[in-house]
C-alpha positions in Angstrom: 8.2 6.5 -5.2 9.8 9.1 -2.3 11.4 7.1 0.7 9.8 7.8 4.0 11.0 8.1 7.7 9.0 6.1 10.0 10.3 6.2 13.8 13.0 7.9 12.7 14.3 5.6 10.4 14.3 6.0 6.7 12.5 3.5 4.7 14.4 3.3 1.2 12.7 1.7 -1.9 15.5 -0.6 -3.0 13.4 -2.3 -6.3 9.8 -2.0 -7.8 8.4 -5.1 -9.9 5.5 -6.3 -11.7 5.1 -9.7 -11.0 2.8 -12.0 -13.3 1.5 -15.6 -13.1 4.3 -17.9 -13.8 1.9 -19.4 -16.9 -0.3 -17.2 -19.3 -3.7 -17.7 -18.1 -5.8 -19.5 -21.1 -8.9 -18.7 -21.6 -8.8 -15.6 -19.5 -12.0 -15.2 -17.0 -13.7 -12.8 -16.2 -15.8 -11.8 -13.3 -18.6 -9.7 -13.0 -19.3 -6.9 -9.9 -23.0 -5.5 -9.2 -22.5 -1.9 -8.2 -24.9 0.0 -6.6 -26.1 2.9 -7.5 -24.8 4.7 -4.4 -21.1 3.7 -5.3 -19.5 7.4 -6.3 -16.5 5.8 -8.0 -14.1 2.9 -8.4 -12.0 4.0 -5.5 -14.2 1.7 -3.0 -12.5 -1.4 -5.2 -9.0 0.0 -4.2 -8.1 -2.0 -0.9 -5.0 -3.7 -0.4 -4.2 -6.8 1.4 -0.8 -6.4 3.2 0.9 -9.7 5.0 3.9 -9.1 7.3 6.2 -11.3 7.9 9.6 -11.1 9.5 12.4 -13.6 9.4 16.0 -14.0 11.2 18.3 -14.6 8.5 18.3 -18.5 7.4 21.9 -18.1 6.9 24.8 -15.8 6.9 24.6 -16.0 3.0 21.0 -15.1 3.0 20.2 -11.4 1.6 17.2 -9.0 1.1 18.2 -9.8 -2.6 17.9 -13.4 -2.3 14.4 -13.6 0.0 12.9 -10.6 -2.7 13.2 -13.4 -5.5 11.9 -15.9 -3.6 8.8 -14.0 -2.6 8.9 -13.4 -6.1 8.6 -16.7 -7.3 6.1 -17.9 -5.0 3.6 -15.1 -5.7 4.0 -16.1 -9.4 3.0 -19.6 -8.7 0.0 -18.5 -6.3 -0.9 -16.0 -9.6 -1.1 -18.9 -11.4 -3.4 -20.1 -9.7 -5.5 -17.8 -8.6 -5.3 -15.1 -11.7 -7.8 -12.9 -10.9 -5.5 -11.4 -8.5 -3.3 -10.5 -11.4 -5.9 -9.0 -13.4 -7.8 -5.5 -14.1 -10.6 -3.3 -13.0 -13.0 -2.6 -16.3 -16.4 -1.2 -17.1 -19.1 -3.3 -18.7 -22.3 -1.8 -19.0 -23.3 -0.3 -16.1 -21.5 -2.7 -14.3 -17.7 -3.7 -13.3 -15.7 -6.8 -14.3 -12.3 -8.2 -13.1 -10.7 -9.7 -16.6 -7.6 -12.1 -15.7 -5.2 -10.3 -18.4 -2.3 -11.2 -16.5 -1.0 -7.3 -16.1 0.3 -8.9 -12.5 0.8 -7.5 -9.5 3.3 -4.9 -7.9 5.9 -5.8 -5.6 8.1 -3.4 -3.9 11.1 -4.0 -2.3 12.3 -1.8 0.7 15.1 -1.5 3.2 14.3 -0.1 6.2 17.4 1.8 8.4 15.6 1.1 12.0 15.5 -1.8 14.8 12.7 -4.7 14.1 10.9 -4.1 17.3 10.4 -0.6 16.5 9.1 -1.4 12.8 6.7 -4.5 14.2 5.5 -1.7 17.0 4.2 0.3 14.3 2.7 -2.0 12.4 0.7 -3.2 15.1 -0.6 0.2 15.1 -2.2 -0.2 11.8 -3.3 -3.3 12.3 -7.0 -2.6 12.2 -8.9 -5.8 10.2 -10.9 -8.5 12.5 -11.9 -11.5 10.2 -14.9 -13.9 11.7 -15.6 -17.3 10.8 -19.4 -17.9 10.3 -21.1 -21.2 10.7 -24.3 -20.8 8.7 -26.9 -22.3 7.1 -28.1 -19.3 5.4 -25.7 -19.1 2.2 -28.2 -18.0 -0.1 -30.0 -15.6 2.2 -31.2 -12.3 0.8 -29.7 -8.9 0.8 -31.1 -8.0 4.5 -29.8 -10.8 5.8 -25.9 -10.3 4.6 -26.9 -6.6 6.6 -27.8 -8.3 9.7 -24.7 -10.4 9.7 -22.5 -7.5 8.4 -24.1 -5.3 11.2 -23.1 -8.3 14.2 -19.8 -8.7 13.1 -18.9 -4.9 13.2 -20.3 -4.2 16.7 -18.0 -7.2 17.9 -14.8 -6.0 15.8 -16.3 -2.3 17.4 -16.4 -3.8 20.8 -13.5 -5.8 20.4 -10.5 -3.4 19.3 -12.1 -0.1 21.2 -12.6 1.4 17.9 -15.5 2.9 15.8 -15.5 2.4 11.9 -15.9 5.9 9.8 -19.3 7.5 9.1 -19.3 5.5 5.7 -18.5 2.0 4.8 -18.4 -0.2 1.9 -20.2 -3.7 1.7 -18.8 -6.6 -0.6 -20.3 -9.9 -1.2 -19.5 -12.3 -2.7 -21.5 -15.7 -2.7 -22.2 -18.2 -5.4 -23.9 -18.4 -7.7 -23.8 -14.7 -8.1 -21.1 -12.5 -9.2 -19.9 -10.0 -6.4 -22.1 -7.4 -5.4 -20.7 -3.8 -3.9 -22.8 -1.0 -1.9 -22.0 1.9 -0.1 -23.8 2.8 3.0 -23.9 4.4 6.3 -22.5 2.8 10.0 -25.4 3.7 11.3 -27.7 2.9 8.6 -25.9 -0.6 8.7 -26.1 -0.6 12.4 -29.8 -0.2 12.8 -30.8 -2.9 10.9 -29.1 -5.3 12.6 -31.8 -8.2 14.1 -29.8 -10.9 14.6 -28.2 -12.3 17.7 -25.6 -14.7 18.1 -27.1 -18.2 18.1 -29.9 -17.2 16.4 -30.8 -19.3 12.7 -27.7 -21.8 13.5 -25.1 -19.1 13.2 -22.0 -19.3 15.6 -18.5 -16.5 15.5 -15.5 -17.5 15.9 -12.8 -15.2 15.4 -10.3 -16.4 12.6 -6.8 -14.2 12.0 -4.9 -17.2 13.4 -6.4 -20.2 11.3 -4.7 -18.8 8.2 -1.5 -20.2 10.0 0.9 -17.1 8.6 3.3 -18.4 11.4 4.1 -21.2 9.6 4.9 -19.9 6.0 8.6 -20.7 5.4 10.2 -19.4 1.9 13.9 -21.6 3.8 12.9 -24.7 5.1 12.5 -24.9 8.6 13.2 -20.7 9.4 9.7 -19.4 10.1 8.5 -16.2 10.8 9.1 -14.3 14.2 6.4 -11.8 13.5 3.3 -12.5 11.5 0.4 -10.0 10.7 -2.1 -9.0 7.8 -4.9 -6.2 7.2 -6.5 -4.6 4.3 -6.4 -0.6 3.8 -8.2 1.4 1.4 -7.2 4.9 -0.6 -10.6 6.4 0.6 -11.9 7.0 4.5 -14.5 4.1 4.7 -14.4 1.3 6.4 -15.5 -2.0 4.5 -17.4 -5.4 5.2 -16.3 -8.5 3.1 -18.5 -11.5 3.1 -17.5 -14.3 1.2 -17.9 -18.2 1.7 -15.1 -20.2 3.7 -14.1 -23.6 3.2 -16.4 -25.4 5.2 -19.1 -24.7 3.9 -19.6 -21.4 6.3 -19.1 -17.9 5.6 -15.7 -15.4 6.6 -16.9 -11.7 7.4 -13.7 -9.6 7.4 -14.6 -5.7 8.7 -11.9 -3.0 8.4 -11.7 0.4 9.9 -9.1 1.9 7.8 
């Protein structure tokens, strides 16, 4: 992997690691994805969460060596957990399938030669994901409905950041009791047939970045971050709707431009 110079400071790759649950996942699941028949490829799949988080140094001990195995160690307990994250793309019959084979995840260490301020400036430039909680009561809705809501939460995210999402986006659903379902369509095809106004069928928005508290992960007791931020990108030029249930009982719509 080449370094890079960003602001002009270089950004050099100073470890790259495969990290897997810390405990063999037994029996290993599997999960099923409906693809459309208007998906071209795979490379819809190929987003990427990325959480940001900077830290002062907990001590004058404290290294990028010593935080890397940290991080480290906690993303093999959360793998543990939640292996699916840790597993691999496959075909099955017309259909995809996410198999928890424990081939882990890749972590890249880096040591960038630039001030913090001018690193977090850029960041914030990328930062281009708007998550909304949804209080619903219409879980197990059809296929046009999951549109209209799609459709309402981009024009906000739209109106919100003063940006407009690529011709082409991506739509992911995930809802029990069905396995997760993928389609590819147009903005404006998504746009148009979106009926439903806020208020409407017992649905309320709230915006939700902050409730996944990100300033208050500590990997030293007590030293929290001093800059927290998270988006998803994607290898090809759509943007992308993510509906999936929350906690209570609700939906989370996450749209991303980039």
């Amino acid at each position: 992997m080449a370094n890079r110079v960003v602001n002009g400071g270089k950004v050099l790759v100073e470890a790259i690691q495969t990290v897997v649950p810390t405990k063999a996942t037994d029996p290993r699941q599997s999960h099923r994805i409906t693809v459309s028949q208007n998906v071209g490829s795979t490379a819809v799949l190929q987003r990427r969460f990325h959480l940001l988080l900077c830290y002062n140094k907990a001590s004058s001990e404290d290294s990028g060596w010593l935080v890397a195995g940290q991080i480290k160690e906690s993303l093999g307990r959360a793998l543990q957990d939640y292996p699916l994250l840790a597993g691999r793309l496959r075909w099955c019959d017309a259909d995809l399938e996410i198999v928890c084979n424990d081939s882990g995840t890749r972590m890249v260490e880096t040591k960038a030669e630039m001030p913090l301020a001018a690193f977090v400036e850029r960041e914030d430039e990328t930062e281009l994901s708007l998550i909304f909680n949804i209080s619903t009561n219409i879980l197990n809705s059809d296929n046009t409905t999951h549109k209209n809501l799609a459709a309402f939460c981009v024009k906000e995210a739209e109106h919100e950041t003063g940006h407009k999402l690529p011709p082409n986006l991506s739509l992911l659903v995930q809802l029990p009791p069905e396995d997760e379902r993928v389609e590819v369509c147009s903005t404006q095809e998504l746009l148009e047939c979106s009926k439903l106004d806020q208020g409407e069928k017992g649905v309320s928005f709230t915006r939700a970045w902050d409730e996944l508290e990100l300033d208050n992960i500590c990997f030293n007791e007590g030293n929290t971050p001093i800059y927290a931020s998270c988006w998803i990108n994607s290898v090809v030029d759509e943007g992308c709707v993510i509906i999936a249930p929350s906690t209570d009982q609700g939906l989370q719509i996450v749209v991303t431009f980039i």
